[in-house]
C-alpha positions in Angstrom: -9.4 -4.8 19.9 -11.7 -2.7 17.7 -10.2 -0.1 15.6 -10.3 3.5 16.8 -11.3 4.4 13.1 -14.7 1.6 13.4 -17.6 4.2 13.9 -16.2 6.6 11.8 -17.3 7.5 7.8 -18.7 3.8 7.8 -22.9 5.3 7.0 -22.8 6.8 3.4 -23.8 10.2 3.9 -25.1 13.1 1.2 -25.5 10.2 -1.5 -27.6 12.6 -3.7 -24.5 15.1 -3.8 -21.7 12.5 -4.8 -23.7 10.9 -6.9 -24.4 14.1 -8.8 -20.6 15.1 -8.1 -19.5 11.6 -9.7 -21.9 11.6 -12.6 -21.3 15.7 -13.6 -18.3 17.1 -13.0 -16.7 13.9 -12.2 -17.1 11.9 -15.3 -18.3 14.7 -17.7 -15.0 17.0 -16.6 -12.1 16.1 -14.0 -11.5 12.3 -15.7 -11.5 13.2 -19.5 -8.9 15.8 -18.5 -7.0 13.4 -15.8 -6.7 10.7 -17.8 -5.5 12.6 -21.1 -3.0 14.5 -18.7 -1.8 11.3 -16.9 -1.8 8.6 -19.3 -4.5 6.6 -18.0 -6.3 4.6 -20.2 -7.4 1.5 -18.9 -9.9 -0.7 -21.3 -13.0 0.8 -21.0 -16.2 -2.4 -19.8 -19.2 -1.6 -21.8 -21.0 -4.0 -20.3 -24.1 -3.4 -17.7 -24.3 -5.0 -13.7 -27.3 -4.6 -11.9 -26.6 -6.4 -9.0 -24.8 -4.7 -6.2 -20.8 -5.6 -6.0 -17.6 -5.1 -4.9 -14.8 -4.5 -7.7 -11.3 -5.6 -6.0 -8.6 -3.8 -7.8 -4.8 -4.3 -7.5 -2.9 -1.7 -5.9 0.7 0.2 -7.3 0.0 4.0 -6.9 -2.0 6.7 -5.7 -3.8 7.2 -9.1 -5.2 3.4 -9.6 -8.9 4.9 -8.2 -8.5 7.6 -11.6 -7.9 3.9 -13.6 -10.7 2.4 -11.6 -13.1 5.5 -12.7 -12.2 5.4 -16.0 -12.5 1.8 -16.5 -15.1 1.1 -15.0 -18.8 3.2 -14.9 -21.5 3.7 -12.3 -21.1 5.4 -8.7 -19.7 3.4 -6.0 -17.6 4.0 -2.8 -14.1 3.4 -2.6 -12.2 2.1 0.8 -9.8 4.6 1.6 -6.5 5.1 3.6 -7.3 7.9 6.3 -3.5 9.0 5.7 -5.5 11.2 2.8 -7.6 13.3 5.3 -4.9 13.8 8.2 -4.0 17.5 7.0 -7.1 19.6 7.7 -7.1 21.4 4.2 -7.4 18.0 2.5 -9.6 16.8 4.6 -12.1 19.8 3.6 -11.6 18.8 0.1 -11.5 15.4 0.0 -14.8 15.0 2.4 -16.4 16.9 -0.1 -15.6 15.0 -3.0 -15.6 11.4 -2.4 -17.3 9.8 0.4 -14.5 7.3 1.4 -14.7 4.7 3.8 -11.7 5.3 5.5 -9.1 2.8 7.3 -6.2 3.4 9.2 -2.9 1.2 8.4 -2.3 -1.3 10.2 -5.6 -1.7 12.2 -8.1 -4.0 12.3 -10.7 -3.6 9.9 -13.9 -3.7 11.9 -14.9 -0.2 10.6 -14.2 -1.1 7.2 -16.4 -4.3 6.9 -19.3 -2.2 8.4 -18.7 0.7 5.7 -18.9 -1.7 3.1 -22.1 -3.7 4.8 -23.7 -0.2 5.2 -23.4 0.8 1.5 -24.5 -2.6 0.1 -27.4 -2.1 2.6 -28.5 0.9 0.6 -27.4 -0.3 -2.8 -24.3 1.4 -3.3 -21.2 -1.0 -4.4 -17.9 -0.5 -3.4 -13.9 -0.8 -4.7 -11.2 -1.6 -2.6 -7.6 -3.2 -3.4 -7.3 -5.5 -1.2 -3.7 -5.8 -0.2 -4.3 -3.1 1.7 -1.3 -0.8 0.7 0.4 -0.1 -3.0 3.2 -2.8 -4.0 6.8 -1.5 -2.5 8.6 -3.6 -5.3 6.0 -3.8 -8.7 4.6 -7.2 -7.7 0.9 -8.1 -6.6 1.2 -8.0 -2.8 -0.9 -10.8 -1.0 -3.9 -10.4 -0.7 -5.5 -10.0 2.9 -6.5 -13.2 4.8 -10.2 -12.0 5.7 -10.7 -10.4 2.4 -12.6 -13.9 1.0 -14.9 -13.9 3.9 -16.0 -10.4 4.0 -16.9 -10.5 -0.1 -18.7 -14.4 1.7 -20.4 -12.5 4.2 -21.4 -9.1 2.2 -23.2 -11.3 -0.5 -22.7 -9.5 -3.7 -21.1 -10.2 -6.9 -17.6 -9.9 -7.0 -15.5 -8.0 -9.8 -11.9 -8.3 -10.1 -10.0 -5.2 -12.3 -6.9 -5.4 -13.3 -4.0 -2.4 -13.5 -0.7 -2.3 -15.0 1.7 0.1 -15.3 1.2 2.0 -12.4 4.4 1.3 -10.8 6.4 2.8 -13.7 4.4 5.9 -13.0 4.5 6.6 -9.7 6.1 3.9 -7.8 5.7 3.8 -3.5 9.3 5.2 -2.8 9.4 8.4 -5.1 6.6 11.2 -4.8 7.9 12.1 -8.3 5.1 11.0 -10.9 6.5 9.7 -14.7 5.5 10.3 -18.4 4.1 7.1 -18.9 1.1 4.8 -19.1 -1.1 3.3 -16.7 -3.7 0.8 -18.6 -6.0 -2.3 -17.0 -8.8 -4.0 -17.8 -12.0 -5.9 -16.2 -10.6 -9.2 -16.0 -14.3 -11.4 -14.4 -17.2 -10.9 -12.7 -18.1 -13.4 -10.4 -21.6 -14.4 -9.5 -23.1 -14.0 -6.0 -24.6 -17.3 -6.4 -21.2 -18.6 -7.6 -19.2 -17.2 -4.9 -21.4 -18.9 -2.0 -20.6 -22.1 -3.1 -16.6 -21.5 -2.5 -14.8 -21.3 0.6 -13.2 -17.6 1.7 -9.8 -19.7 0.6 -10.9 -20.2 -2.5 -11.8 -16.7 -3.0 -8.7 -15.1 -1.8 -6.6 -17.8 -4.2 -9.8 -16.0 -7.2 -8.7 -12.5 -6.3 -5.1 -13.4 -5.9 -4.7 -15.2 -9.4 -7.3 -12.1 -10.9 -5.2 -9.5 -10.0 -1.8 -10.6 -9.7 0.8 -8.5 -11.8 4.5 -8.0 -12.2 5.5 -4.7 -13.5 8.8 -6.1 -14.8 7.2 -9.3 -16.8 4.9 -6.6 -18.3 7.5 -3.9 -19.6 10.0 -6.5 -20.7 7.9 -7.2 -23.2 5.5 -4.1 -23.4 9.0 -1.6 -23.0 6.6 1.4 -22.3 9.3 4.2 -21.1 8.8 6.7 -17.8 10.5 9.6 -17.5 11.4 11.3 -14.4 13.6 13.7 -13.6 15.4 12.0 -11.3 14.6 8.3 -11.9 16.3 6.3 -8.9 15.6 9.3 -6.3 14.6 7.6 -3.4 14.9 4.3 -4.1 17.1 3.2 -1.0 13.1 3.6 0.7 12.8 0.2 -0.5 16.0 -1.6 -0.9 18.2 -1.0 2.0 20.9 -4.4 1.2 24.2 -4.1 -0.7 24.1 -7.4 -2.7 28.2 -7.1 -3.3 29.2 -6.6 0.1 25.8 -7.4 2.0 26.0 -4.0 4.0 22.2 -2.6 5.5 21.3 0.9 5.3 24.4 2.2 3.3 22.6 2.4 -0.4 22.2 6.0 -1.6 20.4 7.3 -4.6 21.1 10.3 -6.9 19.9 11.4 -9.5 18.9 8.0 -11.3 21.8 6.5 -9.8 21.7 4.0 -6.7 25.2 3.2 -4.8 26.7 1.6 -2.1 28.9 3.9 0.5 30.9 1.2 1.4 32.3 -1.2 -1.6 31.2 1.4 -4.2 28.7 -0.7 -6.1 26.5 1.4 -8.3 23.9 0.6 -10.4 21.7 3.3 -12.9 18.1 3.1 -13.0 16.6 3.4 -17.1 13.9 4.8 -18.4 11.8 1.2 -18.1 12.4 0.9 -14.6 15.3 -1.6 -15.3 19.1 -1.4 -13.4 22.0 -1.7 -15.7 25.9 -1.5 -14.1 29.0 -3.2 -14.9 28.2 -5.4 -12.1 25.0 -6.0 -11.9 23.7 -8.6 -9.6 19.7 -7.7 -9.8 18.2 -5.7 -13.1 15.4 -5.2 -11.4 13.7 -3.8 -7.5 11.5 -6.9 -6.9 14.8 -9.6 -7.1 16.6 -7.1 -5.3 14.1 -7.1 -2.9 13.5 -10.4 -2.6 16.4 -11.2 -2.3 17.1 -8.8 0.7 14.2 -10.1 2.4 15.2 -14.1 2.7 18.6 -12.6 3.5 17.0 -11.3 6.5 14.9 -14.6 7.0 18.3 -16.3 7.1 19.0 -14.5 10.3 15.5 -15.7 12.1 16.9 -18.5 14.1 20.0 -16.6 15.3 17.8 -13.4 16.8 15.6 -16.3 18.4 18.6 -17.3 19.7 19.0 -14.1 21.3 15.6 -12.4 21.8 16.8 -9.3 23.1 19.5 -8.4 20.3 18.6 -5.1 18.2 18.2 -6.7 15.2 17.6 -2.7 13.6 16.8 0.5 15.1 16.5 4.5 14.1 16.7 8.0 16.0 15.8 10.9 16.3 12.3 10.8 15.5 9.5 12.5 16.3 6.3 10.4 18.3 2.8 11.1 17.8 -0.7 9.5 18.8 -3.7 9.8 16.8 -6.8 11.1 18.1 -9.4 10.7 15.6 -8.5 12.4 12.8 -5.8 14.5 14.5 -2.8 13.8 15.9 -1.1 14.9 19.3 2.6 15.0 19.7 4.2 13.1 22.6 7.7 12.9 22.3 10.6 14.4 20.1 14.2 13.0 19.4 12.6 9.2 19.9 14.1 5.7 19.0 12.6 2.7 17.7 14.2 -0.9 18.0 13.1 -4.2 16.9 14.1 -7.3 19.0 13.1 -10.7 18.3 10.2 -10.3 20.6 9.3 -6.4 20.7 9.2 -3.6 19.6 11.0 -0.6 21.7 9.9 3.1 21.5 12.2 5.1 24.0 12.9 9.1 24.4 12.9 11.8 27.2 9.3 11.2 28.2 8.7 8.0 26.3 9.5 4.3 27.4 7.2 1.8 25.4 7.8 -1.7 24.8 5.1 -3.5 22.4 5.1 -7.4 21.9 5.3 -8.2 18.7 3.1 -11.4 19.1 0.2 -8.7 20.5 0.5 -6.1 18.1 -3.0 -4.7 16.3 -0.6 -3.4 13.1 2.9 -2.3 12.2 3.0 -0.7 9.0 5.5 2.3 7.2 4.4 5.0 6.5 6.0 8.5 5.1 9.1 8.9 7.0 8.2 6.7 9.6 6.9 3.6 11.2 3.3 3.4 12.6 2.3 1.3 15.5 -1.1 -0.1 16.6 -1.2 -1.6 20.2 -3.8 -1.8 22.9 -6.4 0.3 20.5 -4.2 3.7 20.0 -2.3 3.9 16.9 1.6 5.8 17.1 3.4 7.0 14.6 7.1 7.9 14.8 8.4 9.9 11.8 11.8 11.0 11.5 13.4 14.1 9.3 15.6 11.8 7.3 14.9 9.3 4.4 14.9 5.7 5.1 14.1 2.2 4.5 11.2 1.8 6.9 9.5 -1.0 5.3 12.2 -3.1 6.9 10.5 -3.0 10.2 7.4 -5.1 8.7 9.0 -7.3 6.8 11.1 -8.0 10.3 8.0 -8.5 11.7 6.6 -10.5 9.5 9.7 -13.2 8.9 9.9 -12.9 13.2 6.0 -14.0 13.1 6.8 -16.6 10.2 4.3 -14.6 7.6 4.5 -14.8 4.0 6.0 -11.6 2.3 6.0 -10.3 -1.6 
């Protein structure tokens, strides 16, 4: 099924204006000022490419483009989530400073591929991180499967860029930003030529091994501090598993405190994004959440077992469809379940039932879960805080995916 997002924003458009825009104000204004403000300093490539490429970058927070920027010079097009341009004042804004190619979560990619094939066409390179989404737990996520055969396809030299620090700064679950670096580097720049001798495995396993980083190697030696406010705030987004007395969906945060309702565990979050406690189990989120996840694999062959057991569920949501770049509302006070074989969106004037083995996408997104099926794309959000990124990694043990 081709995405409903394919024939839109793939043409570059008004290349004269964001060109100027990147090479004036851009460059000469907003990113000395950014980057002094935020921290970002990446190492700066003073080399020259002529060729056409496309630099693959890995992906921890909604400032790695302003890393990207300043690391790396020229005017290129960067492959954008359209979750940017879905209220219609940003979208105003942001339209008329970048001229994203825009994809929607968890839907194919067809529009993508041909916004990248139309820019190289013209001679206009292009960035994209190519796990798709920024790392829930400070670790390189994989990287997509087709990735290595659309760089194949497009041609074109391949750079791979290298960030760190970005999940200290502004890590997935909080919208609270830090006092403290983000650096990165060029790490190679691989050949056209090169590149079509190599199989699209071979370049995935390149970008994978370019770009991989853990945040918590990196600051156990580095120890850069961020300071927030309220360090743990939010953290139960991500880890939703007691690891003292194995409870689901009873963690709560406060302050830069995370605890458990039920035995009481409670662990503090420090300024280097570590956990101490008097009993801690994991210092750290990506252990924690790795751990929580093959917990859940555990449980795959019992929920086969029985195929129509809830294995997790939420209310009281609100359902909406996407049309274009706007959004209709369907349904309010919905629930979402996930069985061993589908997923289950039910309400007053909603009863949907999804295979999961036919499913387009199922991805989080900000107080919800989003659904692509049949070529429309739902989202269901709910008023509440929650660890929604349980849903895909469900998914993805039910489907026997790998998951970081």
């Amino acid at each position: 099924m081709v995405s409903s997002v394919k024939n839109r924003n793939t043409q570059p458009r008004h290349t004269w204006w964001y060109r100027f825009f990147m090479r004036v104000p851009v460059r000469c204004f907003f990113l000395p000022l950014g980057t002094r403000v935020f921290n970002i300093r990446p190492t700066k490539y003073k080399g020259k490419v002529e060729d056409k490429f496309i630099l693959v970058f890995n992906h921890a927070c909604d400032y790695d483009f302003v890393g990207v920027l300043e690391g790396f010079p020229g005017y290129y097009r960067f492959v954008m989530s359209d979750e940017l341009i879905k209220k219609r004042h940003k979208r105003m804004v942001i339209k008329t400073v970048t001229d994203g190619i825009y994809r929607r979560k968890g839907e194919y990619a067809h529009g993508v591929a041909e916004g990248i094939k139309a820019s190289l066409d013209q001679g206009i390179s292009v960035c994209m991180a190519p796990e798709g989404e920024e790392t829930p737990n400070g670790v390189t996520m994989q990287i997509r499967k087709k990735t290595g055969q659309l760089v194949k396809e497009m041609g074109v030299d391949l750079i791979t860029y290298r960030l760190e620090g970005g999940y200290g700064f502004l890590p997935k679950w909080t919208n609270e930003r830090a006092k403290g670096p983000i650096r990165g580097h060029l790490v190679n720049i691989y050949k056209k030529e090169q590149l079509t001798e190599m199989t699209p495995e071979e370049i995935n396993d390149l970008i994978a091994k370019d770009l991989y980083f853990n945040f918590y190697e990196w600051n156990r030696t580095e120890r850069k501090t961020y300071i927030r406010k309220n360090r743990a705030e939010n953290i139960e987004r991500i880890l939703y598993t007691c690891p003292k007395c194995g409870s689901m969906g009873k963690l709560h945060s406060q302050v830069h405190d995370l605890f458990c309702e039920e035995c009481g565990y409670k662990v503090t979050l420090d300024e280097y994004g570590f956990f101490q406690g008097d009993e801690l189990r994991f210092d750290n989120i990506y252990d924690w959440d790795m751990w929580q996840k093959d917990g859940l694999k555990s449980q795959r062959s019992q929920w086969e077992a029985d195929p129509d057991r809830i294995i997790t569920s939420n209310t009281g949501g609100t359902l909406k469809r996407m049309k274009g770049d706007d959004q209709e509302v369907i349904d309010e006070d919905v629930k979402i379940e996930i069985t061993f074989n589908d997923i289950i969106i039910t309400g007053p004037k909603t009863d949907m039932r999804f295979p999961l083995i036919e499913l387009e996408g199922l991805t989080t997104i900000a107080h919800g879960v989003a659904v692509s099926y049949g070529g429309e794309y739902y989202k269901i959000r709910f008023p509440y805080e929650g660890a929604w990124i349980r849903y895909r990694s469900i998914r993805r043990i039910i489907m026997e995916e790998e998951y970081i």
